[in-house]
N, C-alpha and C positions, 0 to 999 in steps of 0.2 A: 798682768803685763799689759801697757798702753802701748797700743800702733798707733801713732799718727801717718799718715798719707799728705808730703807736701804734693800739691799739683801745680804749684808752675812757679815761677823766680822769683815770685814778689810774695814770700814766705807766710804763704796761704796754709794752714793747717786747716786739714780735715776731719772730723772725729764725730761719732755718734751720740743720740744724747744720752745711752748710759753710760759711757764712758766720760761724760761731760762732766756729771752728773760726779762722777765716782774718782775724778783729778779735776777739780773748777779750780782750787789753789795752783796749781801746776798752769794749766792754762792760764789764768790771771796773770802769773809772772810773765810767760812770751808774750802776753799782750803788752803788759809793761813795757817789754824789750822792746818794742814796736811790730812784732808779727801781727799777722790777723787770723781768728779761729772759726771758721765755719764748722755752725751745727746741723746734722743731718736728723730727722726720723724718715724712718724707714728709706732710706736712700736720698729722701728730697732734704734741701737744703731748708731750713726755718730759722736760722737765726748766725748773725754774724756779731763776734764778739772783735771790737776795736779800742783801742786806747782812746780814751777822754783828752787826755791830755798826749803831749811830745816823749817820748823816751825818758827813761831818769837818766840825771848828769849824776855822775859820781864827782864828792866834794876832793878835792884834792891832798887837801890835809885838815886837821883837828884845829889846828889855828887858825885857818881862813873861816871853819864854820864856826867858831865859837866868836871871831870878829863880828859876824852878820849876825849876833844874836842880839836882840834889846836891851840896854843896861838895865836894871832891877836896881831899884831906891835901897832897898831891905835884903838879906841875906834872906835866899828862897825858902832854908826852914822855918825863918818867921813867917813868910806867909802862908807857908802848910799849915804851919799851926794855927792860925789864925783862921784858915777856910775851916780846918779841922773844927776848931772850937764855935765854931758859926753853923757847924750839921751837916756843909756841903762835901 
């Protein structure tokens, strides 16, 4: 079972590093979200895990994302096959 400890309003997670260690996919995602995850050994703070980028935006629908996709010249199985038959 994972404790997290938030410590103040700006959704600060605090967690150890074997438990870091032992949910870093779990963590990953609230970083995503936009939380931030302080890692502790032995009490003292050594490492704070932040988002690279902004928060994920959820696409609104299946038709808006497949609009913003790049047209393709060739039906994508032809060029599978074609990477396929090239070794890559």
């Amino acid at each position: 079972m994972t404790i997290f400890l938030v410590i103040d309003e700006d959704a600060m997670v605090t967690v150890n590093l074997a438990k870091a260690k032992a949910h870093l996919s779990k963590l990953l995602d609230r970083v995503e979200a936009g939380d931030e995850v302080l890692i502790t050994r032995h009490g003292r703070p050594v490492a704070r895990l932040s988002s690279a980028a902004g928060p994920k935006r959820r696409i609104r629908s299946l038709a808006e994302f497949r609009a913003k996709m790049p047209k393709w010249r060739r039906p994508s199985a032809a060029l599978l096959r074609e990477l396929r038959d090239q070794g890559l």
